[in-house]
VEXFIMAR-181648 format. One line per field, with one value per residue (C-alpha): x, y, z; residue number from 1. Coordinates in steps of 0.5 Angstrom, whole numbers, padded with zeros to 4 digits, always signed. Layout:
BEGIN
c1 = (X	...) $
c2 = (Y	...) $
c3 = (Z	...) $
seq = (NUM	...) $
//
This chain:
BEGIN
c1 = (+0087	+0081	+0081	+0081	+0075	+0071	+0071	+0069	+0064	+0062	+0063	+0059	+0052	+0052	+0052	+0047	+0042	+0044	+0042	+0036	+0034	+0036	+0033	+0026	+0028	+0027	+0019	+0017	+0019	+0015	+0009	+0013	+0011	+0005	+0001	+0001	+0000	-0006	-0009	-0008	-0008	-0010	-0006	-0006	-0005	+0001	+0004	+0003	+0007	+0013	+0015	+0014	+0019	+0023	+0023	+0028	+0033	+0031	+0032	+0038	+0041	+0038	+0042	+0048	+0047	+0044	+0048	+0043	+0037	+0040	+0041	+0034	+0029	+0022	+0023	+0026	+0020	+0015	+0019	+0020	+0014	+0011	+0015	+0013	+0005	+0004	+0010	+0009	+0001	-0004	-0001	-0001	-0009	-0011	-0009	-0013	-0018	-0018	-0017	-0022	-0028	-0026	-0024	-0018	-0015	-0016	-0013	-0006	-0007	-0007	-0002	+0003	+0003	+0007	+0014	+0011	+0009	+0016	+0018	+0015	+0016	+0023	+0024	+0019	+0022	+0029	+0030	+0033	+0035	+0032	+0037	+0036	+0032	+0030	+0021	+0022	+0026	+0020	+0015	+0018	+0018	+0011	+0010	+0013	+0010	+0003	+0004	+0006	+0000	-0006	+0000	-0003	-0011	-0014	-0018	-0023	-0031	-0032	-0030	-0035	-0030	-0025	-0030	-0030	-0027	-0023	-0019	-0018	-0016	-0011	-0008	-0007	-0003	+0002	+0002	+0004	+0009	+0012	+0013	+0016	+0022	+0024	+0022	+0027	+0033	+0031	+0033	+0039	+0043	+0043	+0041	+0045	+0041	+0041	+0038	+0033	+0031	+0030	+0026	+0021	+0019	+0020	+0015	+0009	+0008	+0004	-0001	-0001	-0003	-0009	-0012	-0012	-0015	-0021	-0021	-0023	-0021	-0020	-0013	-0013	-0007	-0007	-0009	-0003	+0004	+0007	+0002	+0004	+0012	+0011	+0007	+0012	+0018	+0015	+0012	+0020	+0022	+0017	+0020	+0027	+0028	+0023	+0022	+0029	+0033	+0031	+0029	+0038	+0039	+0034	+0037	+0044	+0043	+0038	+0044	+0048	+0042	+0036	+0030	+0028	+0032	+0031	+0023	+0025	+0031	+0023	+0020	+0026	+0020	+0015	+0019	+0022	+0014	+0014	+0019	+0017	+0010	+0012	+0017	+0014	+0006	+0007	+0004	+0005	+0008	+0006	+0010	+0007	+0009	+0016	+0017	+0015	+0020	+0025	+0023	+0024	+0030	+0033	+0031	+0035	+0041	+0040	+0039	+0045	+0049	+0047	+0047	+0054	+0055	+0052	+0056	+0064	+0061	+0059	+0066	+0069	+0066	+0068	+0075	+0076	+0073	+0077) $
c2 = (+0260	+0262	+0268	+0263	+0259	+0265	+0267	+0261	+0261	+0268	+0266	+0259	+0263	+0269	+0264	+0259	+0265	+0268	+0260	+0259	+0266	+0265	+0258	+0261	+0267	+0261	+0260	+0267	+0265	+0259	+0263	+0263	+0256	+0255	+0259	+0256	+0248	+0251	+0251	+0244	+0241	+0242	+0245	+0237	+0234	+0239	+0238	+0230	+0230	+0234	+0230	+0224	+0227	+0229	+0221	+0219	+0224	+0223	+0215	+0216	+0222	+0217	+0211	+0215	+0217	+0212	+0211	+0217	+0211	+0207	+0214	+0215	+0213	+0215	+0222	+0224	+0220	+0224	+0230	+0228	+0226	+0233	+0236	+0232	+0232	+0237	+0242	+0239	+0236	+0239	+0246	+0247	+0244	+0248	+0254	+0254	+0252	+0257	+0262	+0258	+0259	+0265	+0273	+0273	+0278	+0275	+0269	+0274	+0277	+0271	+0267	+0273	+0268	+0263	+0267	+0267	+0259	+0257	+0262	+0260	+0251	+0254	+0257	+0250	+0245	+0248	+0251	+0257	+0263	+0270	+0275	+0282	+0287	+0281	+0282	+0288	+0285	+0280	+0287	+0290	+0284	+0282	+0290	+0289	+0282	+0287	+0293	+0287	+0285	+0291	+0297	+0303	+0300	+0297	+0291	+0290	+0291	+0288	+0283	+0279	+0278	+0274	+0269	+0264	+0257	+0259	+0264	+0257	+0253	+0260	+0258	+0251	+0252	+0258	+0253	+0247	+0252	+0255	+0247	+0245	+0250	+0248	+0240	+0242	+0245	+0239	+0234	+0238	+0236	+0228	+0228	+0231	+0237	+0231	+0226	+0230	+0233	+0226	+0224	+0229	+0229	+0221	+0220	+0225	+0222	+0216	+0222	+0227	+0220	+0219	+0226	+0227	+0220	+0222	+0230	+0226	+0231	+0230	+0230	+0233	+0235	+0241	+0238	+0240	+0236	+0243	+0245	+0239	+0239	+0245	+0244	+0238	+0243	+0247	+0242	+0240	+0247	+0249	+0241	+0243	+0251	+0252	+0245	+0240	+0246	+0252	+0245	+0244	+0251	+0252	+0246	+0248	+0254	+0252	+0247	+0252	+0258	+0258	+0256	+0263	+0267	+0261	+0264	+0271	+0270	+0266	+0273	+0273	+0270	+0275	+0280	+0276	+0274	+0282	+0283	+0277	+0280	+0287	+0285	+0279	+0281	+0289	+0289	+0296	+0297	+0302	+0306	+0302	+0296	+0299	+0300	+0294	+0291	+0296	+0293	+0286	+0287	+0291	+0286	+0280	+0285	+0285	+0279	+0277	+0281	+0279	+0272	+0273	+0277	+0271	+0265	+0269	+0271	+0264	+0261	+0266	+0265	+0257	+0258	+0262	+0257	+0251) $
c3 = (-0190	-0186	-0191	-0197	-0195	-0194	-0201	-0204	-0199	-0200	-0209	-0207	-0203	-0210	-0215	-0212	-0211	-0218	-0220	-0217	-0220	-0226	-0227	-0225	-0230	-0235	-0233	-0236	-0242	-0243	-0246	-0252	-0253	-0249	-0253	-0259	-0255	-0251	-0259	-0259	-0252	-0245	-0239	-0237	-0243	-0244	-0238	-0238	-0245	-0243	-0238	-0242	-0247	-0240	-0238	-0243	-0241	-0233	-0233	-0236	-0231	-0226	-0228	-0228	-0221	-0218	-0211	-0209	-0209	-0204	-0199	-0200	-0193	-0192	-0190	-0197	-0200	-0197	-0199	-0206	-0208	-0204	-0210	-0216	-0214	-0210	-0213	-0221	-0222	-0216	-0215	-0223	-0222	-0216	-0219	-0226	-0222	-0218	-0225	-0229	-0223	-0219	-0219	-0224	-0219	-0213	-0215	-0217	-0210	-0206	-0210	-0208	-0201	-0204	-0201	-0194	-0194	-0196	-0191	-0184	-0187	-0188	-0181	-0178	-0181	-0183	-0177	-0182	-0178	-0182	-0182	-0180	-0184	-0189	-0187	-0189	-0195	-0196	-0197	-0201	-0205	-0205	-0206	-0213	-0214	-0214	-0218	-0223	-0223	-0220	-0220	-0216	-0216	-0211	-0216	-0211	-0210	-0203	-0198	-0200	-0208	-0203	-0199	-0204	-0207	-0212	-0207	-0202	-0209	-0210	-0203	-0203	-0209	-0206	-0200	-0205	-0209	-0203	-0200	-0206	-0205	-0198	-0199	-0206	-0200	-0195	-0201	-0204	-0197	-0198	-0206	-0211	-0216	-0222	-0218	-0214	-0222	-0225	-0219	-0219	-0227	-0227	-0220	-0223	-0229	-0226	-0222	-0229	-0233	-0228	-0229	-0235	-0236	-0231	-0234	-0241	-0245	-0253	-0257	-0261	-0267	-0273	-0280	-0283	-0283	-0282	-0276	-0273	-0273	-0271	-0265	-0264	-0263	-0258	-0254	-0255	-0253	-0247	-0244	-0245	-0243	-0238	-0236	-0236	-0236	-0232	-0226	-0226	-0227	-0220	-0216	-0218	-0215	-0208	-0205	-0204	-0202	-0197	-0198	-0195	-0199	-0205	-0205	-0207	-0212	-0215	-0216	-0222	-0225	-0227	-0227	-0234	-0235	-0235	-0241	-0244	-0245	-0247	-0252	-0256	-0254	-0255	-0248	-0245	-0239	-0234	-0230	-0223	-0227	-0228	-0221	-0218	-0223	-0221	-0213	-0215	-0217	-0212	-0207	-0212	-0211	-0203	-0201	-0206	-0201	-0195	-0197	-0198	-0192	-0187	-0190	-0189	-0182	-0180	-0183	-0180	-0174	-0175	-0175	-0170	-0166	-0168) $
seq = (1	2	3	4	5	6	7	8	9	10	11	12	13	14	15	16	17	18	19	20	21	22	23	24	25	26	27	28	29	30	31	32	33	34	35	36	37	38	39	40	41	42	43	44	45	46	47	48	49	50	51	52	53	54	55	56	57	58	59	60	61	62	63	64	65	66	67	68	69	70	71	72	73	74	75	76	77	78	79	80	81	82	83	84	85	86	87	88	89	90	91	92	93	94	95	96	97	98	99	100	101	102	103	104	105	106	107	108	109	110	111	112	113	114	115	116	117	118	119	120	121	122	123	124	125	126	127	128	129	130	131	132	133	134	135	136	137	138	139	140	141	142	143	144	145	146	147	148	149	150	151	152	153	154	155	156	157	158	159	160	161	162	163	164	165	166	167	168	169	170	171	172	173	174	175	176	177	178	179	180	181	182	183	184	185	186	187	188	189	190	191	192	193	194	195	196	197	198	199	200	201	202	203	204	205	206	207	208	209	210	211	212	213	214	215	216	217	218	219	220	221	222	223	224	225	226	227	228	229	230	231	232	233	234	235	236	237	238	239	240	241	242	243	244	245	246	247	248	249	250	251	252	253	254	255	256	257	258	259	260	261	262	263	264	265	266	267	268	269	270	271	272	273	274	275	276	277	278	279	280	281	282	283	284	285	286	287	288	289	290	291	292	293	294	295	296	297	298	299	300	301	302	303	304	305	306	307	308	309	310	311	312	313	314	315	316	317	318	319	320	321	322) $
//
């Protein structure tokens, strides 16, 4: 029995990390469909349409696992409401500020920071233990994330390129995203993954509609019926794959994993934004770039291994005593 029981602990901790991995996979895909939006719509507008589409699967999805709304107290509404604001809206919009008024490297860099904020909130607010070499772990990965993205170059004139605003809006959105992912986890242990993925689309659209009210800016629609569907179906596509079903994917995954392991199992997503680039954009992939991926990988692997490790040995470790 005990022996049982560890094996399925171990298969639940593989497969939960590989979920998450893969779900977050699914957002390097999404240049695929955002680029021909973006000729149509702005990042705002774009964001505020696919949870609009994504309200008429979340409604009912909701509705089916409605016994989850009377679990819900106050706490799980801050948490809720972090992700589907702070995760979803502001984030996304810090983060284009800061590429949009700042140093496009320097707002790269600071976003690597994400993995360390969700891995301090998940040791405060998780009491999550970290496993032996997992800081070392944690640099090769972060080591990786910058050779996708500068390979062997320091991209920096001066100090001077880091002391200013948008390297504060860079690091409020890998706060914000780093936060996401433990509020996610925090959730995950009353919510079921369904629920917990059909309030965060329902609950942002209010605040989505209020920005792009403020931001003001015009719809505009291609001229051509065939433009429009067109656009339409990958409005639709970009809401379904990287949007609705990456998120299930991801939060199927983050029940059975830690958030600080969840953080890493992320970096699958510029790592499959790599591919993505050099396959259907014929960008040339350097050999920094190459190793950096080669690194993000291994430490997929690794912590997948550990993961495995640590869950047989705490249900070893429960059996015994009891």
């Amino acid at each position: 029995m005990d022996r049982q029981q560890g094996n399925k602990q171990q298969v639940l901790g593989r497969r939960g990390f590989w979920l998450v991995a893969i779900g977050a996979a699914f957002w390097g895909i999404n240049p695929l469909f955002r680029i021909l939006l973006l000729d149509s719509f702005t990042s705002s507008q774009i964001v505020l349409l696919e949870h609009i589409l994504l309200m008429f699967i979340a409604l009912p999805l909701l509705w089916f696992n409605r016994k989850d709304l009377k679990k819900i107290k106050i706490k799980h509404l801050g948490a809720i409401l972090f992700i589907a604001w702070g995760g979803s809206a502001l984030a996304t919009i810090l983060f284009t500020m800061g590429l949009t008024y700042g140093n496009l490297n320097v707002v790269l860099l600071l976003q690597q920071l994400q993995p360390l904020f969700a891995i301090f909130l998940a040791r405060i607010l998780l009491k999550e233990a970290l496993p032996k070499n997992f800081l070392a772990i944690v640099m090769i990965a972060l080591i990786g994330t910058y050779l996708l993205a500068f390979g062997f170059h320091f991209p920096f004139q001066s100090l001077g390129d880091f002391i200013q605003v948008s390297s504060l809006l860079s690091i409020a959105a890998a706060a914000l995203w780093g936060g996401s992912t433990v509020m996610g986890r925090y959730l995950l242990k009353d919510l079921k993954y369904e629920s917990v993925t059909a309030l965060r689309f329902i609950l942002a659209l209010p605040l989505l509609s209020l920005i792009v009210s403020i931001q003001g800016s015009p719809w505009t629609l291609p001229s051509s019926g065939e433009s429009t569907s067109l656009v339409f179906i990958n409005l639709a596509a970009s809401a379904l794959i990287p949007g609705l079903l990456s998120i299930l994917i991801y939060y199927r995954g983050l029940r059975n994993t830690k958030a600080s392991h969840a953080t890493i199992a992320e970096l699958s997503f510029p790592a499959v934004a790599l591919m993505v680039n050099w396959f259907f954009f014929n960008e040339i992939i350097t050999w920094s770039q190459l190793i950096g991926f080669l690194l993000i990988w291994f430490t997929l692997f690794y912590l997948s291994s550990q993961q495995n490790k640590t869950k047989y040995m705490k249900t070893k470790k429960l059996f015994r005593t009891t």
